[in-house]
C-alpha positions in Angstrom: 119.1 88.8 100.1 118.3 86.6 97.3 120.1 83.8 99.1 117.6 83.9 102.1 114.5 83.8 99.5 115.5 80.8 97.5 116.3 78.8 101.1 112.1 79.0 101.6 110.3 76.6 99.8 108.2 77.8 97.1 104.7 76.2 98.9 105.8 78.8 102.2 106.5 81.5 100.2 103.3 81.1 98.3 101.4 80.2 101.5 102.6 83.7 102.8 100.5 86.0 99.9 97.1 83.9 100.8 97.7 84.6 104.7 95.0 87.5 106.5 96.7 88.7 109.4 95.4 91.6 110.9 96.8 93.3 113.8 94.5 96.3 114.3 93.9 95.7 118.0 97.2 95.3 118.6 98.4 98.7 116.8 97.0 101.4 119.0 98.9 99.6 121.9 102.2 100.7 121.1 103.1 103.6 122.8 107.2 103.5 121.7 108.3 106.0 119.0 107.6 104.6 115.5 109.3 105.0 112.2 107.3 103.6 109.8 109.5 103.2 106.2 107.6 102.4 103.0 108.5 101.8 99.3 106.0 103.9 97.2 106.5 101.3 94.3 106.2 98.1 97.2 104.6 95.3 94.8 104.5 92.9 97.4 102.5 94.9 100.4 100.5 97.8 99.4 101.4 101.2 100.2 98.1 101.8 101.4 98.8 99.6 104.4 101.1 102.6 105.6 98.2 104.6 105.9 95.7 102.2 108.1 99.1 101.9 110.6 99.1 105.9 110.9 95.6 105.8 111.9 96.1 103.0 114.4 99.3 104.6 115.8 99.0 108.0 115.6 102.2 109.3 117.2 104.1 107.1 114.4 106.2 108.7 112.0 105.7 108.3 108.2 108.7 107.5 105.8 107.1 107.2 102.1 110.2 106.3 99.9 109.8 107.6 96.5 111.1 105.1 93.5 111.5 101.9 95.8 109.9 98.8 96.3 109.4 96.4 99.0 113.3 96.2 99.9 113.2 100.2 100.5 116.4 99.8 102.5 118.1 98.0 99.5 116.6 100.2 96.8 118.3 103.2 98.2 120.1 102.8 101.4 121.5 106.1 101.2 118.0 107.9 102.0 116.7 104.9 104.1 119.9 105.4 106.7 120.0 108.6 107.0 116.5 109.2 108.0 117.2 106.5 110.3 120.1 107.6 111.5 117.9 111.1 112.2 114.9 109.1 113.7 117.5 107.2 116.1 119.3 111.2 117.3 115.5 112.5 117.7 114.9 109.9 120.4 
């Protein structure tokens, strides 16, 4: 993963935390089934961004992981599969 980060230039990379992208008429137009998987430690997009897509998207379903950052699926795969894994059988 650290591979793919160092292959960016630093100028994009920095370019990418003064971007304002906001997709909140886009949001409520998703009608698929949702998961929605968060680090509650994510220092790079704030958790609280889980909350405004919850309110857009209603039907989504909310996957707070406690003790992981922004790679949630790195910081403990074990949890992030297997609520996947359930997520993917529910549908």
């Amino acid at each position: 993963m650290l591979g793919y980060n160092v292959s960016v230039p630093s100028y994009v990379r920095q370019g990418l935390f003064s971007r304002s992208i906001h997709n909140d008429d886009l949001l409520p137009k998703i009608r698929k089934p949702m998961l929605i998987t968060h680090g509650a430690v994510d220092a790079i997009v704030n958790p609280a961004v889980v909350h405004q897509h919850k309110a857009a998207m209603p039907h989504a379903q909310i996957h707070l992981m406690p003790n992981t950052g922004h790679a949630a699926f790195w910081d403990d795969a074990a949890s992030f599969n297997e609520r996947l894994r359930g997520f993917c059988e529910s549908l």
